[in-house]
MIROZA-879062 format. One record per atom (N, C-alpha, C): residue in one letter; x, y, z. Coordinates in steps of 0.1 Angstrom, whole numbers, plus 2048, in hexadecimal, padded with zeros to 3 digits. Example, Ala and Ser with C-alpha at 12.3 -4.5 7.8 and 13.67 -1.06 7.14 Angstrom:
2
A8847C784E A87B7D384E A8847DF84E S8807EA847 S8897F5847 S88180084F 
END
This chain:
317
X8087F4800 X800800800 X80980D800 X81280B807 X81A81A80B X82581A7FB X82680F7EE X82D8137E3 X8238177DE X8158187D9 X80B81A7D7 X80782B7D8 X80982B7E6 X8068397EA X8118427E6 X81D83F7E1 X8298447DE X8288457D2 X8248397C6 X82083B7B7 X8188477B5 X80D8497B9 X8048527B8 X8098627BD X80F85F7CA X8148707CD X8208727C3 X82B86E7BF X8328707B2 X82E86E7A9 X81F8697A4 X81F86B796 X81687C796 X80C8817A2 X80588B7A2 X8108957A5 X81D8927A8 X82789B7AD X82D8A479C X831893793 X834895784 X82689A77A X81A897782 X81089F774 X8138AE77A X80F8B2788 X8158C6789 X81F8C8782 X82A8C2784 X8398C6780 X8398C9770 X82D8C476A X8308C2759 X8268CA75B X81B8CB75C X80F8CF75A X8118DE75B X8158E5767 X8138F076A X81B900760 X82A8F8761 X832901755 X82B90274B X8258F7742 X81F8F4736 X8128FE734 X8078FB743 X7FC90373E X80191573D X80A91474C X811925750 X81192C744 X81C923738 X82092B72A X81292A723 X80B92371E X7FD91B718 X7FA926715 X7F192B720 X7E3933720 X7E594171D X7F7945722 X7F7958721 X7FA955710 X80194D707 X8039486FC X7F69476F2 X7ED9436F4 X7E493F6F1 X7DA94E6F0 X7D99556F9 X7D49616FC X7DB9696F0 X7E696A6F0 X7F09766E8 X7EF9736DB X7EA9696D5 X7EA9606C8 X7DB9656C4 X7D29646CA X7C39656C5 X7C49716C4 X7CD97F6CC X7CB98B6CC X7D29946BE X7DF98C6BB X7E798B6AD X7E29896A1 X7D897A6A5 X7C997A69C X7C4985695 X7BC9896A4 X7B199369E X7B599E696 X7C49A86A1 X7C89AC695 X7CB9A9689 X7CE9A3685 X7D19A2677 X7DF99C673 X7E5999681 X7F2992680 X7F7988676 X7ED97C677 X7EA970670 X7E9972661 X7E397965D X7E197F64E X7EA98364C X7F598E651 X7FF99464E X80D98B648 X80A97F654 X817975654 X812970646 X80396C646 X801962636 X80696B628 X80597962C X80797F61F X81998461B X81C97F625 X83197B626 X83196D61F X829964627 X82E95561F X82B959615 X81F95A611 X81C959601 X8249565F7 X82D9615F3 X83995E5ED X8419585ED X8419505F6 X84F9445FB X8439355F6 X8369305F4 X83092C5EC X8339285E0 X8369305D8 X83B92E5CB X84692A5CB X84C9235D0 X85E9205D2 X85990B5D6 X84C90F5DB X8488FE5DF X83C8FA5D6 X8418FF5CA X82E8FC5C2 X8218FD5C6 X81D90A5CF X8119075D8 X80D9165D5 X80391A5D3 X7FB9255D2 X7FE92D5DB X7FE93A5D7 X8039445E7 X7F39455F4 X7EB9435F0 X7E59415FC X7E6936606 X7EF929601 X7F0924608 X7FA929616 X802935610 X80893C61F X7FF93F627 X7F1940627 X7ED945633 X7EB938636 X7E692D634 X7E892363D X7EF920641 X7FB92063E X80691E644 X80792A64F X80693064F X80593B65B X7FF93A668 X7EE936660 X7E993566C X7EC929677 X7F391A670 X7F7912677 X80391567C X80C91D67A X81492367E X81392668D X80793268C X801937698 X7F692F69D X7F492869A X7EB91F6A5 X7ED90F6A5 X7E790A699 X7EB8F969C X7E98F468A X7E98E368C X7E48E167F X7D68E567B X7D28E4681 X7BD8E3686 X7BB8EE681 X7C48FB680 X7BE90D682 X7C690D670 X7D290266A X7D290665B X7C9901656 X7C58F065B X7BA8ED652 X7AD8F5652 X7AB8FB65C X799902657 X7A190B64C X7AE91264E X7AE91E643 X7AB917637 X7B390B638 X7B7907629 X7A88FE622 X79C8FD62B X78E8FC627 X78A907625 X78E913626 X78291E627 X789928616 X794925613 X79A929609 X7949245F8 X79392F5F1 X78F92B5E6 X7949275DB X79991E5D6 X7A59135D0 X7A29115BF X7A691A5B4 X7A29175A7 X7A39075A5 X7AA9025A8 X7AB8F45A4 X7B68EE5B2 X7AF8E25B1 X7B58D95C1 X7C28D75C3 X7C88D85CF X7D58D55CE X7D68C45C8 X7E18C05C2 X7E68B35C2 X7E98AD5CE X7EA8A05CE X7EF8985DB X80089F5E1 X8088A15D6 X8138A55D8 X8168B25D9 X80B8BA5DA X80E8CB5DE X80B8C65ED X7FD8C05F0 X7F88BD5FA X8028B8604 X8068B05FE X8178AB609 X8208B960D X8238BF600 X82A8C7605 X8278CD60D X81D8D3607 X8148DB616 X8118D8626 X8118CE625 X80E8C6631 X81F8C6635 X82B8C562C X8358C1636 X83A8CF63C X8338DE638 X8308E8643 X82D8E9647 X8218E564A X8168E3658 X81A8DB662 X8238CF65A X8268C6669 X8338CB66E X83B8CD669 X8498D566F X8498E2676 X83D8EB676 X83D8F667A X8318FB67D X82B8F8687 X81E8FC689 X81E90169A X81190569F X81490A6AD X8209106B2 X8249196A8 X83791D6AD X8359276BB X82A92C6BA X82D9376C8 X82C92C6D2 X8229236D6 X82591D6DE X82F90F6DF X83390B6D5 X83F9016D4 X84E9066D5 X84F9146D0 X8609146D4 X85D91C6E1 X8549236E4 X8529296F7 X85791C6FD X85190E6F9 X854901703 X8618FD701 X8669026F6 X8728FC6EF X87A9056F8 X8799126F6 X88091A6FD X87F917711 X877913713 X87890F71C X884904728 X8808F971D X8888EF722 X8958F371D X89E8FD718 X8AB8FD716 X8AE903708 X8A39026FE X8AC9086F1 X8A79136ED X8AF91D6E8 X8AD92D6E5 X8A092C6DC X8979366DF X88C9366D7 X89093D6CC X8959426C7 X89A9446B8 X89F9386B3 X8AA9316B9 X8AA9256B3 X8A091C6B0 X8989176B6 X88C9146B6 X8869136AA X87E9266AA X87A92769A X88592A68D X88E92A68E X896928684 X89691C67E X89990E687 X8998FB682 X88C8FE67D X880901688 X8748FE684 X86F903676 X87490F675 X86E913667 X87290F65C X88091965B X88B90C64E X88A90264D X8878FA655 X88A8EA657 X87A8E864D X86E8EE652 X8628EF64A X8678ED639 X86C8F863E X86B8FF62F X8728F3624 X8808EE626 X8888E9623 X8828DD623 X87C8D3629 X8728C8627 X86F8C861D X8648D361C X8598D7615 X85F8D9606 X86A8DE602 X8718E35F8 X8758D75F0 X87B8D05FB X8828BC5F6 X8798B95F0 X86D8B65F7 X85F8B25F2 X85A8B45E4 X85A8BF5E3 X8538C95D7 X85E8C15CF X86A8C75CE X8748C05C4 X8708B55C4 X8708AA5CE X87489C5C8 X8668975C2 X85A89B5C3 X84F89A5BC X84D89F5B2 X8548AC5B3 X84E8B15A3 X85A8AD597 X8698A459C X86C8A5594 X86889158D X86788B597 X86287D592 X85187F58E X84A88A58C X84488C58D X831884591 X83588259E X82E87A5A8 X8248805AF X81B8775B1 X80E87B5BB X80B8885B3 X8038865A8 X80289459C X7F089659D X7EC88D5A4 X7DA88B5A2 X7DA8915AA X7C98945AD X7C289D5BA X7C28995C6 X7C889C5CE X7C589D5E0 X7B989D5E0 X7B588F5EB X7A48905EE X7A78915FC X79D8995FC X79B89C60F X78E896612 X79489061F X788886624 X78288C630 X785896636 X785899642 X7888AF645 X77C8B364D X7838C1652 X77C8C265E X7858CB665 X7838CE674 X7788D6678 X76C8D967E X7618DE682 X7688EE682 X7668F867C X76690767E X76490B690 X769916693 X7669146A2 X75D92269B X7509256A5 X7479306A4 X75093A6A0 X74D9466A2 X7559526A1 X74B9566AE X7549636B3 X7539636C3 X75C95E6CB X75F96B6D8 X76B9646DD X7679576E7 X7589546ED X75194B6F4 X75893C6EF X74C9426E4 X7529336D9 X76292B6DC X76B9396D5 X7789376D3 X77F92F6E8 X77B9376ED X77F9346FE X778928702 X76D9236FE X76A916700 X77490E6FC X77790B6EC X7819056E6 X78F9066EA X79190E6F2 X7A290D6F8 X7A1905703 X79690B70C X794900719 X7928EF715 X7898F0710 X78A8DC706 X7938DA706 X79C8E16FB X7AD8E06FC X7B88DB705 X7B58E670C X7BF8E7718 X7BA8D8721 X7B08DB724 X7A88CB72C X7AF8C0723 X7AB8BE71A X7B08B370F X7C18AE712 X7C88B9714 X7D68BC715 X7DC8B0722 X7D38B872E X7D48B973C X7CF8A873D X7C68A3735 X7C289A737 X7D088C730 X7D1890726 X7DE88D71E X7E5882727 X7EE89272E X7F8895737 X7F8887741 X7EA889749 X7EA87E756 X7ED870751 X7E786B747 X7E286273C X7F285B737 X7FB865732 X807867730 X80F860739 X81186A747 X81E86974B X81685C755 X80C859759 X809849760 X80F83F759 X80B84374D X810837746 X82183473E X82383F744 X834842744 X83C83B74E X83283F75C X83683C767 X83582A76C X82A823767 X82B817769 X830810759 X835817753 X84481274A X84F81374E X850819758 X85C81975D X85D81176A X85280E772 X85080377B X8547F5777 X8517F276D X84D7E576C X85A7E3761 X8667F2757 X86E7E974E X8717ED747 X8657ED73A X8607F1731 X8687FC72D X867808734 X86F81872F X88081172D X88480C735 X89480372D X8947FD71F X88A7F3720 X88A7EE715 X8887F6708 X87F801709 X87980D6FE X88B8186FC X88D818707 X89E821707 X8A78196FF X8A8808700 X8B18046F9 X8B08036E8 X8A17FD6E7 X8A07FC6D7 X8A180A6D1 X89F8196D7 X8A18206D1 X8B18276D1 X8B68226DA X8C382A6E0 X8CE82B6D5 X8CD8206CA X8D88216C1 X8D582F6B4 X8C582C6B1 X8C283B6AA X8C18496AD X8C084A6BB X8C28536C0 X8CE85A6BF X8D384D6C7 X8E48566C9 X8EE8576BB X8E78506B3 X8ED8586A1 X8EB86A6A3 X8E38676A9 X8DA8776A6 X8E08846AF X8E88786B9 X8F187B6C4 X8E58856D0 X8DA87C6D3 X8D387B6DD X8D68746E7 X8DA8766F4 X8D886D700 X8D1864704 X8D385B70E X8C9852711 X8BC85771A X8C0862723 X8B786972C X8AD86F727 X8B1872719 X8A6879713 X89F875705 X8A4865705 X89B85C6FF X88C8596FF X88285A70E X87A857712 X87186170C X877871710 X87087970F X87087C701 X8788776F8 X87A87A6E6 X8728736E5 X8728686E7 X86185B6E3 X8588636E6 X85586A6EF X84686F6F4 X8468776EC X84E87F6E6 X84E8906E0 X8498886D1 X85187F6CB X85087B6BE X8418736BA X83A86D6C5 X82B8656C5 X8218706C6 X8238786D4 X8178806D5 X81B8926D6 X8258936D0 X8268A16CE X82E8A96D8 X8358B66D0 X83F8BE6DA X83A8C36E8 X82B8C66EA X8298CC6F4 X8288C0701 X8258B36FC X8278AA707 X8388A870D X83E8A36FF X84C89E702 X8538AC707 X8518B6701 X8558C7703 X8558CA715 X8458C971A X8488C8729 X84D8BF731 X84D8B072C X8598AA734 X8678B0733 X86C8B1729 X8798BE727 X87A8C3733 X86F8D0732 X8708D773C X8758D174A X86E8C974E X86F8C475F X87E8BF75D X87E8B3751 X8898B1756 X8978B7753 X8978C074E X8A28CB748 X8A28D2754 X8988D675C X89C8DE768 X8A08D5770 X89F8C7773 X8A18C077E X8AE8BF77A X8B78BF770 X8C48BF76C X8C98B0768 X8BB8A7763 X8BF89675E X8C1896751 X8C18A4744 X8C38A173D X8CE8B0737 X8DA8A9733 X8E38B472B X8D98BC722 X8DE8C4722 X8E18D5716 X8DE8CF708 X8E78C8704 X8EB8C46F9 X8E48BB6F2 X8DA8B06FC X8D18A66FC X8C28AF6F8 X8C58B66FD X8B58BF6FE X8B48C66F1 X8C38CD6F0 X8BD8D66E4 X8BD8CC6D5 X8C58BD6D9 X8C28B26C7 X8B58AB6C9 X8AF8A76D8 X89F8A96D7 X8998AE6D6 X8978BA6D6 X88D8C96D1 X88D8C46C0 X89C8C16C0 X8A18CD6AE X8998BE6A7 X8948B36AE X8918A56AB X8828A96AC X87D8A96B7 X8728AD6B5 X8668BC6AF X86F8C36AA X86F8CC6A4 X86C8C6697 X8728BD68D X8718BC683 X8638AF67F X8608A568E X85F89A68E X85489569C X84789C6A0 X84589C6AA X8348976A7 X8308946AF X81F88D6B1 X81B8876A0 X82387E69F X824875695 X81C86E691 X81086A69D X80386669B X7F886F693 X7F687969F X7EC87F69B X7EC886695 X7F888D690 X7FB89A686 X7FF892678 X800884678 X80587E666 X7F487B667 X7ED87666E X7DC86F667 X7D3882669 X7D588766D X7D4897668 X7D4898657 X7E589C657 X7E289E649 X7E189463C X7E4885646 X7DC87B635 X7D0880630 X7CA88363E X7B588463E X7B7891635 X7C289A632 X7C28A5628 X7C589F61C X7CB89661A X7CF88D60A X7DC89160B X7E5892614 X7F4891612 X7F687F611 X80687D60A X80486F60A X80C86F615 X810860618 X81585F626 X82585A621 X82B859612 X83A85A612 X842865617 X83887561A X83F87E61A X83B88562C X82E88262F X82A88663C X82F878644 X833872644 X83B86964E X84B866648 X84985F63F X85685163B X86585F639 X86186862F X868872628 X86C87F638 X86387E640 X860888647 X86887F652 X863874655 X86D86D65F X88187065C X88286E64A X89186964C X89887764D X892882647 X89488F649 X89A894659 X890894661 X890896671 X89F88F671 X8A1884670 X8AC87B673 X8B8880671 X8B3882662 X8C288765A X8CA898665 X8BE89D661 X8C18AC664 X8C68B0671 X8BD8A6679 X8C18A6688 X8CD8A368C X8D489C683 X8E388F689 X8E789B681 X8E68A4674 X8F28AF675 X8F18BC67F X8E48C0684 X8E48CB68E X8EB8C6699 X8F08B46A0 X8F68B26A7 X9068B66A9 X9068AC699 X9138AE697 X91C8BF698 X9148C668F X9138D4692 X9178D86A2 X9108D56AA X90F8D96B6 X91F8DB6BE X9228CC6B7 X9318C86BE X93A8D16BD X9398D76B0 X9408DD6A8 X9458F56AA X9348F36AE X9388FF6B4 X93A9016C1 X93F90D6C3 X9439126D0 X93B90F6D9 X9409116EE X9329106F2 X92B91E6F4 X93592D6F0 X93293A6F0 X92493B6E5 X9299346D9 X9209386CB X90D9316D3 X9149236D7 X90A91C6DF X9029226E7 X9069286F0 X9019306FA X8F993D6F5 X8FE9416EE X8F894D6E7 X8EA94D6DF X8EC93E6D9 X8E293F6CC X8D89356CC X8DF9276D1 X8D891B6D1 X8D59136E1 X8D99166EB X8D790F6F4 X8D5919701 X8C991B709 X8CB922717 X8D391E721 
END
């Protein structure tokens, strides 16, 4: 009874510890984004991308979707990219493209704030995150358009419910959210925590430990790179946090897990996202997976290489 009563007070000890930083940044983030919104922020950014569009075969309105998922999630490009009026349909292969900027770089105010959190400079941050977008996206476009592949119409099976207009509306939908999150979280780290009871988290550290550490990731921060890469940066992102403050994981571990999950994160629910948009899945997973890999094991390598002054300054807190 008394290990029992110990499981439960350290695992309610680890949901505060993750939970609290996470909502702390969340909500004032979340606030400053709808308010960016209204101005006119979001339109502004779409009418910058636009022109960087034409460089990935994709119509310039597709920059405001890419914007708005920028500033908010996948969920907030797809209603744009329903509500847009399209002379003729994208192909499966613009569609990919498209999609490999929406999955590399979306929710940036609140994913490099977390990024920035656990250890790496928030300009660094959106610098991987964006380029790294872009540059996906670019490969893509090339290596389709020049074998010239996936050339039929993108069918979309699936779009996300509009939220009302009104801030009511809109404030209901963040609380769902945040609950959804919060619920996540418990759900999460229980089942982290009797993986690590019973074994299991060793065994999951070894079969990954050799890919990782190509990537020149640590073993400490294996656990939490599986969580970031299954269900997304803001889960794996607040484990970071705790344990980058508790001091179990290097500098250097943190910032090639970010720059990993940055490129490569909630791999479930963000790749059946944009299939349901008619992306194919060689370029939103397989292509998208070996990329993350590649790029990652050179931002390591990199890392070694510069100073820890230049480090300190630019890429790591």
């Amino acid at each position: 009874m008394l290990h029992i009563s110990q499981f439960f007070r350290e695992l309610f000890d680890d949901i505060v510890a993750v939970s609290w930083p996470l909502f702390k940044l969340m909500v004032p983030v979340i606030v400053i984004v709808k308010v960016l919104e209204e101005l006119g922020g979001v339109a502004l950014l779409g009418q910058w991308l636009g022109p960087f569009m034409a460089l990935l075969g994709l119509p310039e309105g597709m920059g405001l979707v890419w914007a708005a998922t920028i500033a908010t999630n996948i969920y907030g490009g797809m209603i744009v990219l329903y509500s847009l009026p399209l002379d003729t349909p994208l192909s499966i292969a613009q569609m990919t493209v498209l999609s490999g900027l929406l999955l590399m770089a979306h929710g940036l105010p609140i994913e490099t704030k977390i990024a920035q959190l656990a250890g790496m400079r928030m300009r660094a941050a959106i610098v991987i995150r964006v380029l790294g977008a872009f540059a996906f996206a670019w490969l893509l476009h090339v290596l389709y358009d020049q074998g010239q592949w996936l050339q039929e119409p993108a069918q979309m099976v699936w779009q996300p419910d509009p939220i009302a207009p009104g801030l009511i509306p809109w404030g209901l939908a963040q609380i769902k959210a945040l609950l959804m999150i919060q619920i996540i979280i418990i759900v999460l780290l229980s089942f982290l925590k009797v993986l690590k009871a019973i074994g299991v988290e060793r065994v999951i550290q070894w079969i990954l430990r050799p890919i990782l550490k190509l990537m020149g990731i640590g073993k400490e921060a294996t656990t939490i790179t599986l969580v970031g890469i299954t269900l997304g940066l803001s889960f794996g992102g607040g484990l970071l946090i705790k344990e980058a403050h508790a001091g179990h994981v290097s500098k250097k571990d943190i910032f090639t897990s970010l720059a990993l999950l940055g490129f490569c994160h909630s791999l479930i629910e963000d790749t059946l996202l944009v299939l349901l948009l008619g992306a194919h899945l060689s370029g939103v997973l397989w292509l998208r997976l070996l990329f993350a890999f590649v790029v990652t094991s050179a931002l390591s390598y990199w890392l070694t290489k510069v100073s820890p002054a230049f480090q300190q300054k630019h890429l790591i807190r």
